[in-house]
C-alpha positions, 0 to 999 in steps of 0.5 A, a space after each residue: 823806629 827799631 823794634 826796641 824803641 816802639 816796646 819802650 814807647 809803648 811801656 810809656 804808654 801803658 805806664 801812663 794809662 796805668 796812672 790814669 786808671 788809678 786816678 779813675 778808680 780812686 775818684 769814681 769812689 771818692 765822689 760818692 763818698 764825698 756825697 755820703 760826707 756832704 763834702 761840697 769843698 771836696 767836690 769841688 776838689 773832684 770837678 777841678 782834678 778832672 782837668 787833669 784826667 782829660 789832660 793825661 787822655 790827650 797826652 796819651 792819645 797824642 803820643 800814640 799818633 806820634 807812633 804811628 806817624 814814625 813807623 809801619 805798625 803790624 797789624 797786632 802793634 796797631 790793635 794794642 794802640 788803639 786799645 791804649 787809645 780807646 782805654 784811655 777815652 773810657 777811664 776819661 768818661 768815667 772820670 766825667 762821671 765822677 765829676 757830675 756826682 761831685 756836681 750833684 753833692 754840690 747842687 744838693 748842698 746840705 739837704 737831707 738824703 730821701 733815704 740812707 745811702 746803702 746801695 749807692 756806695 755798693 754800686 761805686 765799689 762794684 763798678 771800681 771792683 770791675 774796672 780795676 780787673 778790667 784795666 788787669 785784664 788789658 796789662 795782662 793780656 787776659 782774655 778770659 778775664 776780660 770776658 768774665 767781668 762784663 757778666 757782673 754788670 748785672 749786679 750793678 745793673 740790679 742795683 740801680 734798678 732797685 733804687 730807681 724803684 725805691 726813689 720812685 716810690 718816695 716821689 709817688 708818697 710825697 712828690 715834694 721830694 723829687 728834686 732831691 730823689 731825682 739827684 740820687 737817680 742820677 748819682 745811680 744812673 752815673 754808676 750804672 754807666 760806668 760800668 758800662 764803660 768797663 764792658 767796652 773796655 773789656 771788648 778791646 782787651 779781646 779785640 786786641 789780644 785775638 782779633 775777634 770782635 766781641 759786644 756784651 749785651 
């Protein structure tokens, strides 16, 4: 495949990630909001498109084979391959993620929350925050940036930390509540991983643009 091919198949690629990611952020936000609504036919909506988000991983993931199976790659063509491919399967993680907060507005149904959701949409914005720089940082070659995100875990991680701590609290006063406390410590826990999913997709900007291997912590 001529030099010239290889670029515009890989500009279809990223084309399509860019896609996937946008669906990605737009859901991980949504699903809370749909939480916060008690919108369980939206949820249901979210549970259903993520067929999709699975269908543009593989789709991805096949074409990337395609390529490497009709050329000789260097060295730096394969690292972005497999940043598109590693990318691809961590915005199709964070879309389950999405999707098991829709499950668990749907288990809950119409029972009344332990306590006002104030610090789980905070959570989703951030993580959304995070992974829209992240997917920034990879479509920009921007090391610096990708190493800079990660460090804002933190915050999310503080977050959930909070509400464990809150939600604990209430099941210890009454422990009648902790079916319906335990659905918003998975809400946060899902929130939490996303995050997570955005450090390593931060590790494969800077593997892929210089090679060093990287792991925040």
């Amino acid at each position: 495949m001529p030099r010239n091919a290889f670029e515009r198949e890989l500009e279809d690629l990223e084309r399509r990630l860019r896609g996937l990611g946008d669906t990605v952020e737009e859901v991980l936000v949504e699903a809370v909001d749909v939480l916060k609504r008690r919108d369980t036919d939206k949820a249901r909506q979210i549970i259903d498109a993520d067929r999709l988000v699975n269908e543009v991983r593989y789709a991805i993931e096949e074409k990337i084979f395609v390529i490497i199976a009709t050329q000789q790659p260097m060295a730096v063509d394969l690292r972005t391959l497999a940043a598109v491919l590693e990318i691809a399967t961590e915005l199709e993680r964070i879309g389950d993620y999405a999707k098991g907060i829709a499950r668990i507005t749907i288990k809950m149904g119409t029972e009344p929350f332990v306590k006002p959701l104030i610090d789980i949409p905070r959570m989703a914005e951030k993580a959304r925050n995070m992974l829209h720089r992240g997917l920034q940082a990879f479509f920009e070659r921007d090391v610096e940036l990708a190493r800079k995100i990660p460090k804002e875990d933190d915050e999310v991680d503080a977050l959930y930390d909070q509400i464990f701590r809150d939600l604990t609290a209430h099941i210890i006063a009454d422990p009648g509540l902790v079916d319906r406390a335990s659905y918003l410590i998975w809400v946060a826990h899902n929130l939490e991983r996303a995050a997570d999913r955005v450090a390593n997709i931060c590790e494969r900007v800077i593997f892929m643009v210089t090679g060093e291997v990287v792991e925040f912590d």
